[in-house]
N, C-alpha and C positions, 0 to 999 in steps of 0.2 A: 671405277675400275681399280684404281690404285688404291683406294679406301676397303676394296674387296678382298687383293691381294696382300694388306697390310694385314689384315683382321683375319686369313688365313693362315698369316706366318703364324700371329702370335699366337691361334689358337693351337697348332704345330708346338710350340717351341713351350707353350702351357701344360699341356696335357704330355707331352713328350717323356717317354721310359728312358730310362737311363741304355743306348741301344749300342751292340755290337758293329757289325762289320760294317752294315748297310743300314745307316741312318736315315732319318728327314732330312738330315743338312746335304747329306750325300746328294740321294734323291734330287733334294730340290736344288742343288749344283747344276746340276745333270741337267734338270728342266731348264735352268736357268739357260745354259749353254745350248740347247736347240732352241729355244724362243731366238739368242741372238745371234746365231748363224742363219737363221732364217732374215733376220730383220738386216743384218751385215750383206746378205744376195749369194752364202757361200751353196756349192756345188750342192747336189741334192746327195749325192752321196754320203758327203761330211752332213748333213743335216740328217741321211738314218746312220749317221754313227753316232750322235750323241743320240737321238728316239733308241736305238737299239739297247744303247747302255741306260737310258731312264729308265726305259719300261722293265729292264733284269733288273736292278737296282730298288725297281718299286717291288717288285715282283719278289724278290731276296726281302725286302722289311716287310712286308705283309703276311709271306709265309713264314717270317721268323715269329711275328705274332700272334699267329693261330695255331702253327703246329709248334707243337713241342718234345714231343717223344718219335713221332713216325719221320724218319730221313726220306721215304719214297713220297710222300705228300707232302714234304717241301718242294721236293724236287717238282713234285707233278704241277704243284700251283706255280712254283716259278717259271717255268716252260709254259704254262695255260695265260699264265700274265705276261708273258712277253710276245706270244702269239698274238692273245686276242688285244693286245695292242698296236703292233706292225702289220698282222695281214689286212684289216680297214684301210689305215693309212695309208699301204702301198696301192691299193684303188685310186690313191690322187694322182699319182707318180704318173703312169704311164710312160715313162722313159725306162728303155732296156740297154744295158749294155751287153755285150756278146765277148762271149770267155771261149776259150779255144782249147782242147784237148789232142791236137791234134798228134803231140808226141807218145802220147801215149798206143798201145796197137791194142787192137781186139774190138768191140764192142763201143768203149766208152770215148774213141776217137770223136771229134766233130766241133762243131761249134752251137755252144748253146747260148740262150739270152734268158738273163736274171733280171730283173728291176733293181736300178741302180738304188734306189730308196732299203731295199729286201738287203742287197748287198750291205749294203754302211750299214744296216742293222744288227747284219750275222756280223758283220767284223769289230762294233762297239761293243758287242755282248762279249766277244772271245776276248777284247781288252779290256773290259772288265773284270771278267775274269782271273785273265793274267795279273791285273794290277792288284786284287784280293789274295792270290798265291801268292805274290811278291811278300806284301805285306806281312802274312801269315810270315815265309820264311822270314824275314827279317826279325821279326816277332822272336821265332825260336832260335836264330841263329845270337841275337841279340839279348834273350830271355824277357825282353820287355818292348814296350814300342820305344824306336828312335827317337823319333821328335812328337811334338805335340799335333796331334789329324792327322797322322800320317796317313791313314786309309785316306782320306778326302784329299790330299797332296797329288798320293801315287796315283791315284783313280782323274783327277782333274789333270793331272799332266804328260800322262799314257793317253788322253782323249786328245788333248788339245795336240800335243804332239803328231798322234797318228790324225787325226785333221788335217793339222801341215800338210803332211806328204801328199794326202789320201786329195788335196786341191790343188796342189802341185802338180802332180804325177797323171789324174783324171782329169 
């Protein structure tokens, strides 16, 4: 197993393009950190928030490497790769947690139930996101990058951070 996973890096880190936002090191961060919130016992929630940001992450370098002129077929594969990553896995879950609209009036008042796994997913993908904006601005506000991985910095500690809370708080 560990002789599998050694001989995967290196072929990663072999064949590996010189890569923008969302790298393999990124990626395999990401992966790294849901294998061990799983193997640490943390909330399921916190486990689909780092699955949420892997599979946008894998989902961002794979359509970075296939598409190259069309914006709407990045888009389309990155959202298809993050789906058809999360909606299987939430089959395991079967735990729902229940969100409340109640203040609001009309229609969409009530209380509904998400899968707490589906939940930590939408909200790893939206801190991922955030932390690639960040970057970006920083980037332009800065005209260069700050430090050296800044993406893989801002992105591993907008995760682990919102983790915190997100086991804290649930």
């Amino acid at each position: 197993m560990t002789l599998t996973l050694l001989s995967l890096l290196l072929i990663l880190f072999v064949f590996s393009m010189p890569a923008f936002a969302h790298c393999p090191l990124c990626t395999l961060g990401i992966g790294f950190l849901v294998v061990m919130a799983n193997k640490l016992g943390v909330d399921l929630v916190v486990i689909g928030l780092f699955a949420g940001a892997f599979s946008l992450s894998l989902g961002m370098f794979i359509s970075r490497k296939i598409v190259k002129q069309n914006k709407y077929m990045f888009t389309i594969l990155t959202i298809s790769s993050f789906l058809l990553m999360i909606i299987p896995l939430s089959k395991f879950s079967g735990v729902d947690v229940a969100i409340s609209f109640d203040f609001l009036e009309g229609m969409t008042n009530g209380t509904y139930l998400i899968d707490r796994f589906v939940l930590g997913s939408i909200i790893g993908a939206i801190v991922l996101l955030s932390s690639t904006a960040l970057h970006k601005k920083i980037k332009e506000v800065k005209g260069r990058v700050f430090i050296p991985f800044q993406i893989i910095i801002l992105s591993m500690s907008l995760l682990i951070v919102t983790a915190t809370i997100m086991q804290l708080i649930i």
